[in-house]
Structure formats: C-alpha cells, structure tokens
N, C-alpha and C positions, 0 to 999 in steps of 0.2 A: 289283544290284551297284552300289554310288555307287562315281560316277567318281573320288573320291580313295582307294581302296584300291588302283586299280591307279597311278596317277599320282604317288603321295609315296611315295617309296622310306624309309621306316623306318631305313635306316642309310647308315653313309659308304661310301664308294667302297670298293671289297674290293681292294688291291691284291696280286695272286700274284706272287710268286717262277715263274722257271723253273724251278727244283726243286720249285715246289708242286706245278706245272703237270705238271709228268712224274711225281709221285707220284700226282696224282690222275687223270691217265692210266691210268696201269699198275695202279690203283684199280679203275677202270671196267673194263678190260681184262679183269681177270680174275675179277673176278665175272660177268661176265656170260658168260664161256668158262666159269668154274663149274657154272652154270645153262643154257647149253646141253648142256653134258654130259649133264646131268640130265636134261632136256628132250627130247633126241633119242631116246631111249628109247621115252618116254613118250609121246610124239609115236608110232612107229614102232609101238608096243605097240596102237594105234588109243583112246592116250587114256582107259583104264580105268579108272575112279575107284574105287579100295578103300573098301568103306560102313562097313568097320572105323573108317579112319580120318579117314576125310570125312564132314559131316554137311550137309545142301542145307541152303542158307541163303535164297537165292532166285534166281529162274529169268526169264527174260523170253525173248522169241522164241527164237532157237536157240543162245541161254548160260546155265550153269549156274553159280552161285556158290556153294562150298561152304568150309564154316571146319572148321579141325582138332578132332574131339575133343580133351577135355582128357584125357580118360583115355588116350589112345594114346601109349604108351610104346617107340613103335618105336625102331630107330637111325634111320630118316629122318626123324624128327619136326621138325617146323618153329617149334613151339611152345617159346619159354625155359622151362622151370618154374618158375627162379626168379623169372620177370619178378615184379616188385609189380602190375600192371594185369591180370597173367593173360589178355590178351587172345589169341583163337586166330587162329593163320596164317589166312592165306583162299588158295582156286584158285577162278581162274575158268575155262572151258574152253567150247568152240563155235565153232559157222561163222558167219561173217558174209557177205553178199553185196557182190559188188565185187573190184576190185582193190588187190591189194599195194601198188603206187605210189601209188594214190590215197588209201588206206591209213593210207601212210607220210607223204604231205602235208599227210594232215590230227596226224600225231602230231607232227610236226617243229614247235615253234616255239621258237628259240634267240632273239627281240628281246623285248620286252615287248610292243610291238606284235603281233606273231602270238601272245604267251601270252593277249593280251586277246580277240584272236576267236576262238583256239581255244574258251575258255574259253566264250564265247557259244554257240558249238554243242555242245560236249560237258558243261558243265556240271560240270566237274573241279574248281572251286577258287573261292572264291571273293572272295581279294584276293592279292595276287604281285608280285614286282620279279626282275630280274635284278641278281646281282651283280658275276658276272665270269665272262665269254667265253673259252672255253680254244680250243676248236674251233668253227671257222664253216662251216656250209654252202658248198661250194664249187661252181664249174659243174661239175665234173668229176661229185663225189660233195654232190647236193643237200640228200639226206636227213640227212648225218650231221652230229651235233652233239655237244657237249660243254661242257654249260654249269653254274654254280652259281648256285642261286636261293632266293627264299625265299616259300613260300604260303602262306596260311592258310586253313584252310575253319571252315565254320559248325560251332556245336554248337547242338539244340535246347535251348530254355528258355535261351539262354543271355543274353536280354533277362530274366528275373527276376532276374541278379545272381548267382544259385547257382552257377551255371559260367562258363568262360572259354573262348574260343574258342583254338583250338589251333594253332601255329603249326610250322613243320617249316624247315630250311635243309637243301638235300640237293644232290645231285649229278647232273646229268642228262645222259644219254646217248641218243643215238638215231643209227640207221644199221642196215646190214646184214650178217647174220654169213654167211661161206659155210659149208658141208655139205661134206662128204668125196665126193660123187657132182654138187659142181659148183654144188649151188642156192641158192636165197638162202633165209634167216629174218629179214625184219624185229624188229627189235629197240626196245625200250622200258624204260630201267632209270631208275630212281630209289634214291639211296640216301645216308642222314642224315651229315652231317658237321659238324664242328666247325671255328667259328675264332672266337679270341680279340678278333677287330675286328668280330664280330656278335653280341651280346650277348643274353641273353633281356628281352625285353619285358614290362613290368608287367603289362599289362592283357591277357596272353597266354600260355597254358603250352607250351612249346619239347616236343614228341613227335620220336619217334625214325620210322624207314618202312625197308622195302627191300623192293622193289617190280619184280618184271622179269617183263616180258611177251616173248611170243615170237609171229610172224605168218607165217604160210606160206601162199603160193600154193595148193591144191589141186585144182584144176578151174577153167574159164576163168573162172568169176565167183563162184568159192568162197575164202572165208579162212581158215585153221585161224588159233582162236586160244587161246592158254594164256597164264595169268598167275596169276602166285604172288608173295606175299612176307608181309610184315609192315607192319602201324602200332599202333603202339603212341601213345599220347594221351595217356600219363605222367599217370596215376590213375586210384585203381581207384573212384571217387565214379562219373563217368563210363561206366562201363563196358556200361549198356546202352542208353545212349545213342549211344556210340560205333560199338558195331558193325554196328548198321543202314547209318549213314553211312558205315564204312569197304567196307563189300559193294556199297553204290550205287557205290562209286567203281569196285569192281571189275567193274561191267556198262560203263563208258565205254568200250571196243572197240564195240560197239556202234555208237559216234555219231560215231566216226574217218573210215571211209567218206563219211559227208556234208559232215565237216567240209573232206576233203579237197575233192570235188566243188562245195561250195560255195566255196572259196577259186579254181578253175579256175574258176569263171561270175564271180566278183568279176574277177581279171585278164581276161581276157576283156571283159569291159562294161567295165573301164575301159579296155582299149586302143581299142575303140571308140569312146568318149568322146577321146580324147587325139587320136586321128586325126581324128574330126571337129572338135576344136577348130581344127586346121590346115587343113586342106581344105573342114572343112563338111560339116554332115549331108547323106547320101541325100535323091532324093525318096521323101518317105513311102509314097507312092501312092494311090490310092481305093481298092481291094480288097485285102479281108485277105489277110493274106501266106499264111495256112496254108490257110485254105477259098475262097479268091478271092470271096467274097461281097462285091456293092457295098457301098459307104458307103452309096447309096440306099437301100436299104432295112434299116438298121441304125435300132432304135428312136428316134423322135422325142424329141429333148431331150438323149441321152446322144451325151457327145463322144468321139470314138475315141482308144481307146488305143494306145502304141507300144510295141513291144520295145525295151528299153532294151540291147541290143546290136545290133540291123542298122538301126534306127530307123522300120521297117516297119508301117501299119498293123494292127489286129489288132481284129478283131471279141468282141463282151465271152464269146459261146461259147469262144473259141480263146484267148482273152490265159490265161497261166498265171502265179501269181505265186509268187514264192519270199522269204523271209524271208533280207535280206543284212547282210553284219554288219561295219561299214566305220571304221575308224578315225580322226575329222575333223581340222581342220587345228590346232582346239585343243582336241584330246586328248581330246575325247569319243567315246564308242563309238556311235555310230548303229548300231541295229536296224530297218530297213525292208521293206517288201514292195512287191519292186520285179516289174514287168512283164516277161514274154520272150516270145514264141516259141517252139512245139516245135523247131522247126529250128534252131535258137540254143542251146536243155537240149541235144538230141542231139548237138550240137558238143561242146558244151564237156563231159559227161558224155563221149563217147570219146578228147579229147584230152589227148595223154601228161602227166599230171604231172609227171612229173621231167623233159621237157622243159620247160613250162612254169614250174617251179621255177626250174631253172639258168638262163632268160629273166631274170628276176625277178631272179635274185642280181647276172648281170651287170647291168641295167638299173640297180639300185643301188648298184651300184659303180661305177660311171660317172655316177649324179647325185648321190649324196654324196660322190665323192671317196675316196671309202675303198680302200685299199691291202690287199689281203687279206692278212690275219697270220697265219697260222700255225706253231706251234712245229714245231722241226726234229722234235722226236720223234713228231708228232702222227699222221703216217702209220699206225704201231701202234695206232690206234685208230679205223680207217677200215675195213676189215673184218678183221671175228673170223676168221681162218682154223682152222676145227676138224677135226683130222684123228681118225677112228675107223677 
C-alpha cells in the first residue's frame, strides 16, 4: 500500500448540513434495525444456511462464505435482477475466537489514522480518506461511530490497463444494537451514498455496497458472526474478477479480534514509553524476566533483548515478537516486529478495550484540544434499541 493512497484525500472538504447529518442518521438507524430484524431470527434459528439458496463460495477456519444463487427467486432474495453486473449477494457466517469488545476495537476506526492500521491488520481496502465525521466515539460509548468515507480496493490485471480499480463513497456506522432480553450485537454497516461535492474519478469506476455485519458474544471466548449485503463494481466486464475479491472481504471478521488486540499492546507499549520518557526506564536486570535465566550464560556474541513494554530483559528462547503497525510523525505507516514479554501479551490480551479505547479518546482530547461535537440528534444512533 504506498503511502499517498491513504495520505491525499482525492476531494474537497465534504461540508454536511445539520439536516444532512440527521438524514443520514435516521439512514443508518434504520437499516441497520432492518437487518437486525432479520438477523435475530437467523441468529436464534442456530444460523441454518438454505443450499437452495446459498451456494459456498469459500471457507477458511470456522467461517463460511456463501453468494446467492442466481436462480433463487424467493421473496427474500438479496439479489437485484435487474442489476447490469448481475453480481450475487454474499453471507458470511461463523465463530470467531475472542471478545466482543475486542472485537469491536478492532472494527471501530472513525480517523484515517485508525482506517490506516486497521487496514494493516485486516487487509480490508486498499486506499481510503475520511470525509465527514457525523458521530465520534465518545468515553462514554467508544465503539460507536458514524462516519462518511471513501475506499478503493484493488482489481486484479488491473496494471494491464483492461480494468479500473473500483472505488465506493458509502456511510459508516459502528456500535452496539441492544436485544429484547437485554444483550448486546456488535454492529458493522456500510452503505453507498451520494453527494454532488464527490464526484467520480477518471481513472476509477464509483460501485455501489451494502454491507452489515452483526457480532454476538456467545461463550466466554466465542463470537457469532453474520454478514450479508451487497457490492456491486458497476460492470459486468469485471464480473469474475470481482467476486473472488468481493468474498475475501467477506472472511475480514476473521482478523478483527487481532486487530483489536493488537491496537491494546500498541497503547499499552506506548504508555510505557511516555512514562519512561518522564521518569526513566526500569532497570533492565540480568535475568530473563520470564525463565530468570542469567545473562551469563546466554550465547556468546548475542546481545539481549528487551520487552518493549516493562523494559525487562529477555532471553532469545523467551523474547516473543509481534508485528506492530504505528502511524509516524510524518504520516508514514510503520510495520514492525517489535519484542514483548509473555507477561506483557497476557496483560495486554486481557485488558478491557473499551476501557482502554475511552483512555485514548480522552487522552486526545485533551492533547489536540478537541471539543467533542456531537449533533443533538445523535443519541438515536448510539444504540439500536430492538424490541421483538
């Protein structure tokens, strides 16, 4: 991914109206109470896939992706007929390992800076800007957001000239819907909209999407996950080109969980860093932090390494390293493999995200200065209350 696809914003500044702002609220709102509707069933039904009207498209550890027959002419059919691309719905469906919160931290990026590391760990898109910030993550309520953006992902062959890479402007929502018995569903909607001050791009053909994922807790380290919608890639030249790509995207639940996790060990190592800038690092010690093995007898020539959050010794058995994914000061994405600590993963792996998120929110809000804005209406779209 070169650093100026996420970094030059393609258009001017999106200015909303209040009344765009509460349209595209009450937008979000209620498709996405649409598709829970629909969902909790489905969910409650234990998630039964009809092979009438599903056909597996592909499968990787415990999720299934599956696109609509074209012949299925039910009333639920998801499929336009008329579309010109003719392309078919897709569902995706399965358990993920992990938590909901953590889950949710890694689905949540409402800045371009979190769209840029999400995007390193899930592998979702592969150039993007934000346009205009409806709803911001609050401490209150971390996860939720509501923002308008614009991505583009890759088409293959699209370096011989024949195709264009495909570009989408849509609507982004994320947060939590409540359940009639009290619970939460993580929520993930996307979906295409229009404005006259974002114009389609030459060297790019504007596709339509609607796109809404649902996440449920179900066992202390179990996720139910479903997602359905649409993308269409507007041409049908493309068409089988496109649907391989369109189904990869629908396995990224998948890579949420880590993205989460991985975002909790970045905060984390940097607040250790910030506090040792003021106070000063620990001493290191001579034995490794995890197997207390001397430095003495660590191989001759090899220098020890440290945990880059407690700043502990660590013999080269015991040092574990993780691939971290950091945003620098000018705007380049650093991907590194940086050094921990068991005792350091295990921290940061059980500490709350949504604590740690509303950390974060205020901590920048208080060093950029920023006044949190949110529209008066905006509460209506903080949780879906569904009553059945």
């Amino acid at each position: 991914m070169g650093k100026e696809r996420f970094t030059i914003n393609p258009f001017p500044a999106l200015a909303l109206s209040d009344a765009e702002k509460k349209q595209l609220l009450e937008l979000g709102r209620t498709i996405i109470e649409a598709n829970f509707e629909r969902d909790d069933p489905f969910f409650k039904g234990g998630r039964k896939v009809d092979p009438r009207r599903w056909k597996l498209s592909k499968e990787r550890e415990h999720m299934k992706v599956y696109t609509e027959r074209p012949e299925y002419v039910g009333a639920d059919a998801m499929t336009n007929p008329n579309s010109t691309s003719k392309l078919p719905a897709i569902l995706s469906v399965g358990r993920v390992e992990g938590k909901l919160d953590d889950m949710m931290y890694g689905v949540v990026n409402p800045t371009l800076e979190e769209m840029r590391i999400k995007a390193s760990y899930v592998h979702d898109f592969d150039g993007a800007a934000v346009l205009s910030t409806i709803v911001r993550p609050t401490e209150e309520e971390p996860f939720n957001s509501v923002v308008v953006k614009w991505m583009e992902m890759d088409i293959p062959l699209r370096r011989t000239g024949m195709v264009q890479n495909r570009d989408y402007v849509y609507l982004e929502c994320t947060g939590f819907a409540r359940t009639s018995d009290g619970g939460r569903a993580g929520y993930h909607f996307l979906h295409s909209i229009d404005f006259p001050q974002i114009p389609k791009l030459s060297d790019r053909v504007r596709g339509d999407l609607s796109i809404c994922g649902f996440f449920r807790q179900v066992a202390p380290n179990v996720i139910d996950v479903c997602k359905t919608g649409l993308m269409d890639p507007a041409g049908d030249m493309i068409r089988m080109l496109a649907v391989p790509v369109m189904t990869e995207a629908f396995l990224s639940p998948l890579r949420y969980v880590h993205c989460g996790q991985m975002r909790k060990l970045t905060w984390k190592m940097e607040k250790s860093h910030a506090e040792a800038r003021l106070h000063g690092a620990p001493n290191p010690g001579t034995t490794c932090v995890t197997c207390s093995k001397p430095s003495t007898g660590w191989t001759l020539g090899k220098s020890a390494s440290t945990c880059k959050c407690c700043f502990r010794v660590l013999c080269s058995g015991c040092k574990i390293k993780k691939k971290i994914s950091i945003v620098t000061a000018d705007l380049a994405l650093s991907e590194k493999k940086i050094t921990f600590c068991s005792a350091c993963l295990a921290d940061a792996s059980t500490s709350s995200a949504a604590d740690i998120a509303a950390t974060q929110i205020v901590e920048n809000t208080r060093k950029n200065g920023v006044v949190r804005s949110v529209a008066s209406h905006s509460s209506s779209s903080s949780d879906l209350m569904v009553s059945r």
